[in-house]
C-alpha positions as CSV (number, residue, x, y, z in Angstrom):
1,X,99.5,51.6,24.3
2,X,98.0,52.6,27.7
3,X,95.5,54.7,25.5
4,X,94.6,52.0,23.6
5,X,94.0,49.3,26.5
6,X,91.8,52.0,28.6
7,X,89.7,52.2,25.1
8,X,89.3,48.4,24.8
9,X,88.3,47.9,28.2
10,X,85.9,50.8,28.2
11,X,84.7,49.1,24.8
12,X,84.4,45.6,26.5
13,X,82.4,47.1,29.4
14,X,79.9,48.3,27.2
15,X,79.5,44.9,25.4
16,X,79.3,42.9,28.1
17,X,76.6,45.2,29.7
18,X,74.6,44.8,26.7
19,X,74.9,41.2,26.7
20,X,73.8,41.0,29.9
21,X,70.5,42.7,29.6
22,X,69.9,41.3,26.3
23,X,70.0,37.8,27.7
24,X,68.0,38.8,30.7
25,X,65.8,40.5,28.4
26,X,65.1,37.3,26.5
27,X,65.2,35.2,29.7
28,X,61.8,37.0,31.1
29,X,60.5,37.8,28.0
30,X,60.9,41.6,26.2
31,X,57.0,41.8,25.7
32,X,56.5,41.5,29.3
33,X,58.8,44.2,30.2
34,X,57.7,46.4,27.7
35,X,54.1,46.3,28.7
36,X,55.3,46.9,32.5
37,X,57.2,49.8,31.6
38,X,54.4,51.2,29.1
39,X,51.8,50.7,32.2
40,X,54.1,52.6,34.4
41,X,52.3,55.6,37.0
42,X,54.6,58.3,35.7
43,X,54.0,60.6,38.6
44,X,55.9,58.4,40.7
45,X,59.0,58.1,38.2
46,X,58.8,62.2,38.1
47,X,59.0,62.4,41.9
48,X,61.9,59.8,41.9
49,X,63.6,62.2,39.4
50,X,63.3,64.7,41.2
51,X,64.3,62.7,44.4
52,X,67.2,61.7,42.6
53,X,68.8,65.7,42.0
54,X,68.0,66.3,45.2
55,X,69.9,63.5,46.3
56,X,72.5,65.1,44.6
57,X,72.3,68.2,46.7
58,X,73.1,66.0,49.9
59,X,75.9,64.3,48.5
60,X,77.6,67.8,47.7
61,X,76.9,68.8,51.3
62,X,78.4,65.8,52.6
63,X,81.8,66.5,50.1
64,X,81.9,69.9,51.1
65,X,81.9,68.5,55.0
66,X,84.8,66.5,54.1
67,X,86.6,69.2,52.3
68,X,86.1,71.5,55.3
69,X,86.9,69.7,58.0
70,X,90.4,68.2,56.1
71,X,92.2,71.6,57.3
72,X,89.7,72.4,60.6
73,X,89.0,75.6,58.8
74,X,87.7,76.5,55.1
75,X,90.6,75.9,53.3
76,X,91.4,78.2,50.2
77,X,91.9,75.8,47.4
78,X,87.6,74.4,48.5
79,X,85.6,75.7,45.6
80,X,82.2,77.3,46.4
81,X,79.3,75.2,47.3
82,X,77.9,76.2,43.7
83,X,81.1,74.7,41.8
84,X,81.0,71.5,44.0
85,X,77.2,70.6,42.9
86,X,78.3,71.3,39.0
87,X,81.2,69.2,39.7
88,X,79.0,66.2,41.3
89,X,76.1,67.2,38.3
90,X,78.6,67.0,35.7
91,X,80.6,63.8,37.1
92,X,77.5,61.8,37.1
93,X,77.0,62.3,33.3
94,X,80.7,61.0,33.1
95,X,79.8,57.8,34.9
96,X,76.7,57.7,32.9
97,X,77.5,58.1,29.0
98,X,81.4,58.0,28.8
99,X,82.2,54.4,29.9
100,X,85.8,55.0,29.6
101,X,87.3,55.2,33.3
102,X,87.2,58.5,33.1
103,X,84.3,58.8,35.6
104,X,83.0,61.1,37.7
105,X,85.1,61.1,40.6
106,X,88.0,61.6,38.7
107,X,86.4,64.1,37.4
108,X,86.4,65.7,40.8
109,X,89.7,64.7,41.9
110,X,91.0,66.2,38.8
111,X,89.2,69.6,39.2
112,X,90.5,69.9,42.5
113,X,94.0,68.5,42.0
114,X,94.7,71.8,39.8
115,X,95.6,73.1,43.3
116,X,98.5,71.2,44.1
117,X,96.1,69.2,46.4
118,X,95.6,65.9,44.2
119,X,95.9,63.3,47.1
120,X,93.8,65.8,49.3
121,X,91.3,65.6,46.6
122,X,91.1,62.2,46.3
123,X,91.0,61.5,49.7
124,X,88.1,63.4,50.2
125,X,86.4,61.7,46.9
126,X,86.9,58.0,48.7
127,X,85.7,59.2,52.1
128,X,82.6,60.3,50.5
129,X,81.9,57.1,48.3
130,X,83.0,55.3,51.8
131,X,80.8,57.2,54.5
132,X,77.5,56.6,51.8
133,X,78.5,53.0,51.8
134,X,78.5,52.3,55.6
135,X,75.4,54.4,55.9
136,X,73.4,52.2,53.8
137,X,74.6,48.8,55.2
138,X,73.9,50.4,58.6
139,X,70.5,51.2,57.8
140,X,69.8,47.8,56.4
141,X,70.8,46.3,59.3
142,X,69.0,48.3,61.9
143,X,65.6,48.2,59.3
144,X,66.3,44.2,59.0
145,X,64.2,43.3,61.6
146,X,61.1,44.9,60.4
147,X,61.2,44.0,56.8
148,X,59.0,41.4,55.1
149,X,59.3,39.7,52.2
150,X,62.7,38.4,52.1
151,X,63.8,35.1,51.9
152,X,66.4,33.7,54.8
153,X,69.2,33.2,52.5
154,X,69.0,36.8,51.6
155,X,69.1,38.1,55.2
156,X,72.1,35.7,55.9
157,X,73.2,37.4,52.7
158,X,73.1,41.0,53.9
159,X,74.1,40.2,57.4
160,X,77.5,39.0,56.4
161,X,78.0,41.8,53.4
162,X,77.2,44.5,56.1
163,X,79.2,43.4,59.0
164,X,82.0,42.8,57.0
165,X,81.8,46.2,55.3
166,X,81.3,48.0,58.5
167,X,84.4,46.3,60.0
168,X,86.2,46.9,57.1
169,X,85.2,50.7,56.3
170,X,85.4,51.4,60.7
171,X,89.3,50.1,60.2
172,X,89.8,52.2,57.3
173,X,88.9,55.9,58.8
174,X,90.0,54.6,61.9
175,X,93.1,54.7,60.7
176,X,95.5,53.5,63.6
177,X,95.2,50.3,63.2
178,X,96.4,50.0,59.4
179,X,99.4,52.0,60.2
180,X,100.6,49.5,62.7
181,X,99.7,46.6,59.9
182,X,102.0,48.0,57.3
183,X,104.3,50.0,59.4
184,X,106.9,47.5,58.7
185,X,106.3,47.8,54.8
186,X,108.5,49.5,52.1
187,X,107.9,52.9,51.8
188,X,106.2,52.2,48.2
189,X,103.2,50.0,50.1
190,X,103.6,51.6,53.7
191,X,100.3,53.7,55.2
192,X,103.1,55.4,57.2
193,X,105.9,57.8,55.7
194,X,105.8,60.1,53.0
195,X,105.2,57.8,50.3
196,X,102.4,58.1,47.7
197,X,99.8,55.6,49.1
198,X,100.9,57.4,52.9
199,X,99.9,60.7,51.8
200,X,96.8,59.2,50.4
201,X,95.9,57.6,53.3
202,X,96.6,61.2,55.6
203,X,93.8,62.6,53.2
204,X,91.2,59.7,53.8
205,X,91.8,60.1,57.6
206,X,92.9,63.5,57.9
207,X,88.9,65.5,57.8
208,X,88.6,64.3,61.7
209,X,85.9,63.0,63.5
210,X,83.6,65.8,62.9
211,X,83.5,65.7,59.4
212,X,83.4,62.4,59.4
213,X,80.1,62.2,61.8
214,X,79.1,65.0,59.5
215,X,79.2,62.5,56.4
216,X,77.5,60.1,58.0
217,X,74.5,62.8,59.5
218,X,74.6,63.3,54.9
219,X,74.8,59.8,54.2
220,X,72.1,58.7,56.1
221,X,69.6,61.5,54.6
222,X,70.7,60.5,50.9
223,X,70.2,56.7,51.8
224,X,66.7,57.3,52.9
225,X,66.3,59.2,49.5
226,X,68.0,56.5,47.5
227,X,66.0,54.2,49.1
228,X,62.5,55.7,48.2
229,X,63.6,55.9,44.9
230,X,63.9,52.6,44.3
231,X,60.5,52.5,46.5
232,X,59.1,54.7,43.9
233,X,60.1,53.3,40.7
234,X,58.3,50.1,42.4
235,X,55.5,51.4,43.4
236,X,54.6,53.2,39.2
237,X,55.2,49.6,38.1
238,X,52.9,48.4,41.3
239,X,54.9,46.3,43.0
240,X,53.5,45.6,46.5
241,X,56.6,45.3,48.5
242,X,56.9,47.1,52.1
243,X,59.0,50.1,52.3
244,X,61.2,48.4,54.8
245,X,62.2,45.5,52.2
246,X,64.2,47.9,49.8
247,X,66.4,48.9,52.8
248,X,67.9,45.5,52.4
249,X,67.5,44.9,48.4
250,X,69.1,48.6,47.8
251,X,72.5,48.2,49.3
252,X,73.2,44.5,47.2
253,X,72.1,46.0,44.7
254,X,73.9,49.0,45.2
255,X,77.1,47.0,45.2
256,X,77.1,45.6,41.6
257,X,77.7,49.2,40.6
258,X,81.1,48.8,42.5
259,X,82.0,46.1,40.1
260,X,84.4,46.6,36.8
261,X,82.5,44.9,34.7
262,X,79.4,46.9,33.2
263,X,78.6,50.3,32.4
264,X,76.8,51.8,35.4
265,X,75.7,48.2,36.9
266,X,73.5,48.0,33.4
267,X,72.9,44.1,33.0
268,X,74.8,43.2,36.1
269,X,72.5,45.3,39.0
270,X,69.2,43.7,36.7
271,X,70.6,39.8,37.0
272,X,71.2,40.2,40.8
273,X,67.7,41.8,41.3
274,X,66.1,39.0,39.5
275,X,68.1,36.5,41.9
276,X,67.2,38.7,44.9
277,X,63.3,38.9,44.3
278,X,62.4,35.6,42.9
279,X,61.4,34.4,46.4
280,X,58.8,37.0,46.3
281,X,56.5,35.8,43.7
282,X,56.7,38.7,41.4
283,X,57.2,38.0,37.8
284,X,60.8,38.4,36.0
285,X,59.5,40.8,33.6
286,X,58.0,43.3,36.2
287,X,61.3,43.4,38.3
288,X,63.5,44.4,35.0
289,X,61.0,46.8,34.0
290,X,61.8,48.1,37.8
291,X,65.8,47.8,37.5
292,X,65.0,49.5,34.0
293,X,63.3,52.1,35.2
294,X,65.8,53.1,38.2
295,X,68.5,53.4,35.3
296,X,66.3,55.9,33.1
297,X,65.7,57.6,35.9
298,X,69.5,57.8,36.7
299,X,70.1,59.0,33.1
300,X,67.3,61.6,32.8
301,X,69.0,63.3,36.0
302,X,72.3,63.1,35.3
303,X,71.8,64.4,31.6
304,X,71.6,67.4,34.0
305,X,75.1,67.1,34.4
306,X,75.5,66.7,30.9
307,X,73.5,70.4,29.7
308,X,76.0,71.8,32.3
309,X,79.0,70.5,30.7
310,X,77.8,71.1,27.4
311,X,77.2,74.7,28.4
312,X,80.0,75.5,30.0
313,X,82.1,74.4,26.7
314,X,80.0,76.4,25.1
315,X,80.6,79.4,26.9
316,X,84.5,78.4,26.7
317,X,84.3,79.0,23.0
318,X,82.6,81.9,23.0
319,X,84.7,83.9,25.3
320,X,87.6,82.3,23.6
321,X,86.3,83.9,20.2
322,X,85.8,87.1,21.8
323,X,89.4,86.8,22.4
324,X,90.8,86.5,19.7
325,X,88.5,89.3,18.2
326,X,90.0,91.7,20.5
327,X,93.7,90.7,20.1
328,X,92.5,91.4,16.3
329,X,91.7,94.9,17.0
């Protein structure tokens, strides 16, 4: 039964994703996009590509910070630096072409948890999604003065999102002050104890400050890569925005990928866009060419992932045949 509901919510993801960018599709008019993407500088979609793996090579950094600085020392159950990018490669492809819940950072989690370690893991896995999070709205907000472009409802927009996230996310590693709030809890919902959700919470607080500022120090260089991806994809499609206006775009934008109800933000991330850069002036078509183009640049990375995982079950049955070829002899 649980099987079964997982499978028709992965199935109603998909559809409503679909819908979603048909409709937009039809709203700005598929000709138009198609001639914006077909007029597209590919030179700047390569380097975004190649922006986005080595993104990817942050973010692993950043994990690995976390992982480290959970014990104060490298603990034995952290896999090699190697086996943590194939993990993030390989997740990413999850999140990407199997809409099914079974995403990437369970992925992770799940790799990990084969130590005994599973809250550890997981921990580890929301401090890293959290720390990339309050990077981005804390770039936004220090970038905020200088960008152009934006309407005032958007500013107002972001200001609220990001002060409200940064409260929220500084309360959250900080740690003390949700203990004392459900101290007085049951043991099932208590941050406090040696409950389930208590041992969970020790792992998203436990790295220490020094990961943590680590993280951040991570954060911050994959943001400004994020960011000029989204710049680049922009600029092959040649939209004439400043730099500074996707450090406020990115992170809204960034957020309809947190939401349950599409497959990778498809459909959802493209309707907000179009809501975000109407004041601009630039047409409907040409901004979901751009949203499109950020996505197939997500894919055509993360099908890295995918030639990893494909490989490695590859090699699984190989050496599994050369097994049983030896047990013959």
């Amino acid at each position: 039964m649980r099987s079964a509901r997982r499978h028709l919510t992965s199935a109603l993801r998909v559809a409503l994703s679909l819908l979603a960018l048909a409709l937009l599709i039809g709203e700005v008019g598929g000709a138009g996009v198609v001639t914006a993407l077909q007029g597209a500088d590919l030179r700047f979609l390569v380097g975004a590509w190649v922006l986005f793996l080595l993104g990817v090579v942050v973010r692993t950094f950043r994990w690995r910070a976390l992982l480290l600085g959970l014990e104060q020392r490298p603990p034995s159950w952290c896999p090699p630096f190697r086996r943590l990018l194939r993990l993030y490669l390989i997740g990413g492809f999850f999140n990407t072409f199997l809409p099914s819940g079974f995403g990437g950072d369970v992925v992770r989690v799940l790799e990990l948890g084969q130590s005994g370690r599973r809250s550890a893991a997981l921990g580890t896995v929301l401090v890293d999604r959290l720390t990339g999070l309050l990077s981005l709205l804390a770039l936004g907000l220090v970038v905020l003065p200088f960008a152009q472009g934006l309407a005032g409802w958007v500013r107002w927009l972001f200001v609220g999102v990001a002060v409200m996230g940064l409260v929220a996310g500084g309360m959250l590693l900080e740690g003390r002050c949700l203990r004392r709030l459900t101290s007085w809890l049951p043991e099932r919902f208590s941050l406090v104890g040696e409950g389930k959700l208590a041992n969970l919470y020790a792992a998203v607080t436990g790295s220490g400050t020094r990961a943590i500022g680590q993280a951040l120090a991570f954060s911050t260089l994959f943001n400004l890569i994020n960011v000029t991806i989204y710049w680049l994809c922009a600029r092959a499609l040649g939209m004439g925005l400043g730099y500074g206006f996707y450090f406020v775009v990115v992170p809204l934008l960034s957020l309809t990928l947190l939401l349950p109800i599409s497959v990778g933000g498809l459909g959802a991330r493209d309707w907000v866009a179009q809501l975000l850069l109407t004041p601009t002036g630039i047409a409907g078509a040409t901004v979901a060419a751009w949203t499109l183009s950020v996505w197939a640049v997500t894919v055509a990375a993360e099908l890295v992932g995918g030639g990893i995982y494909l490989g490695q079950g590859l090699a699984g049955l190989v050496r599994r045949d050369l097994g049983d070829d030896r047990s013959r002899l």
